[in-house]
C-alpha positions as CSV (number, residue, x, y, z in Angstrom):
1,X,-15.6,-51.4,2.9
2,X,-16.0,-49.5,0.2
3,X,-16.9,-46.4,1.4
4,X,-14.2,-46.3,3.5
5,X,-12.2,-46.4,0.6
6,X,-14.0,-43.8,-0.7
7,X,-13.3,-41.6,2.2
8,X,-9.3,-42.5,2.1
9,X,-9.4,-41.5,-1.9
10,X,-11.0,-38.7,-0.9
11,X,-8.8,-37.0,2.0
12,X,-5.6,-38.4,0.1
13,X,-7.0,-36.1,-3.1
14,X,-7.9,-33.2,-0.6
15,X,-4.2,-33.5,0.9
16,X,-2.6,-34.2,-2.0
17,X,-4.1,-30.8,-4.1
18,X,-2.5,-28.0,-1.9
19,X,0.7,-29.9,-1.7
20,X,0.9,-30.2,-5.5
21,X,-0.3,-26.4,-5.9
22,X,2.3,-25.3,-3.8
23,X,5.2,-27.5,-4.7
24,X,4.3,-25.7,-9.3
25,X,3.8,-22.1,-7.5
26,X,7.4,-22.4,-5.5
27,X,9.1,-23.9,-8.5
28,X,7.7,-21.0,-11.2
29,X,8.9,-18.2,-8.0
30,X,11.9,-19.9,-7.1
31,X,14.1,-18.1,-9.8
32,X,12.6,-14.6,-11.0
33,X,14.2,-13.2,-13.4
34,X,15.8,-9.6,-13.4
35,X,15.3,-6.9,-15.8
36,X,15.9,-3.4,-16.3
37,X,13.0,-1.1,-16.1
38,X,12.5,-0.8,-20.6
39,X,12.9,-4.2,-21.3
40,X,10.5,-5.1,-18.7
41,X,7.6,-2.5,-20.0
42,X,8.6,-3.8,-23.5
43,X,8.3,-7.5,-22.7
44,X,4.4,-6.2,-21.3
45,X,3.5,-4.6,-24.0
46,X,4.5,-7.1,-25.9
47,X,2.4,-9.8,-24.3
48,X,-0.3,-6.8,-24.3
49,X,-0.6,-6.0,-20.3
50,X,0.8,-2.8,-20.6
51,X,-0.6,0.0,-23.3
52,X,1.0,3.7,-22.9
53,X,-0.2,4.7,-25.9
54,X,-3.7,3.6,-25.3
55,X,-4.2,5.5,-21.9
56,X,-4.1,8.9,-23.4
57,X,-7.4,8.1,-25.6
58,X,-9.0,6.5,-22.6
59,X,-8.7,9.7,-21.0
60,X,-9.9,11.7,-23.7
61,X,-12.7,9.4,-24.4
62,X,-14.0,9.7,-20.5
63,X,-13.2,13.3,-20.5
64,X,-15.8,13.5,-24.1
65,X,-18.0,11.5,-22.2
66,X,-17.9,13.8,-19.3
67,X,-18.4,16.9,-22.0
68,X,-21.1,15.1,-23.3
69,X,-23.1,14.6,-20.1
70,X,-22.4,18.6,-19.1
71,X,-23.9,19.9,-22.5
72,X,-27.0,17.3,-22.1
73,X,-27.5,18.8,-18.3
74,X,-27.1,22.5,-19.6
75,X,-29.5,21.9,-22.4
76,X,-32.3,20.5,-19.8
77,X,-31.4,24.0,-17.6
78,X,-32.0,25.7,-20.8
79,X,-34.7,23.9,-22.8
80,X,-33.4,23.4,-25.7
81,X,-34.1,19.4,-25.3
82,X,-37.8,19.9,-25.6
């Protein structure tokens, strides 16, 4: 008898789980809210998922690293690594 019960418990927690996922997800969709386009990229980079500033030193850092790996391939042609 009491694996049976076991097995209810069970498929009542496996039915249960989606249900109760899906039921938080509709609720926390159900009424987005609507901003304008500035205080939307404010609000992100304020919670630190958007950074403007920091994609122009990204770029410069992989374009240096790009420099970097040129000037070690023309010193090889060269030999000026021996």
């Amino acid at each position: 008898m009491s694996d049976a019960a076991v097995i209810v418990v069970f498929l009542l927690l496996a039915l249960c789980a989606p249900l109760a996922l899906y039921a938080l997800i509709r609720e926390e969709t159900s009424n987005p809210r609507i901003v304008d386009r500035e205080t939307a990229e404010r609000e992100a980079r304020e919670r630190g998922g958007l950074d403007l500033e920091g994609e122009g030193e990204r770029r410069r850092s992989r374009q240096s690293d790009r420099e970097r790996r040129d000037e070690r391939a023309n010193d090889r042609d060269s030999g000026w690594d021996r």
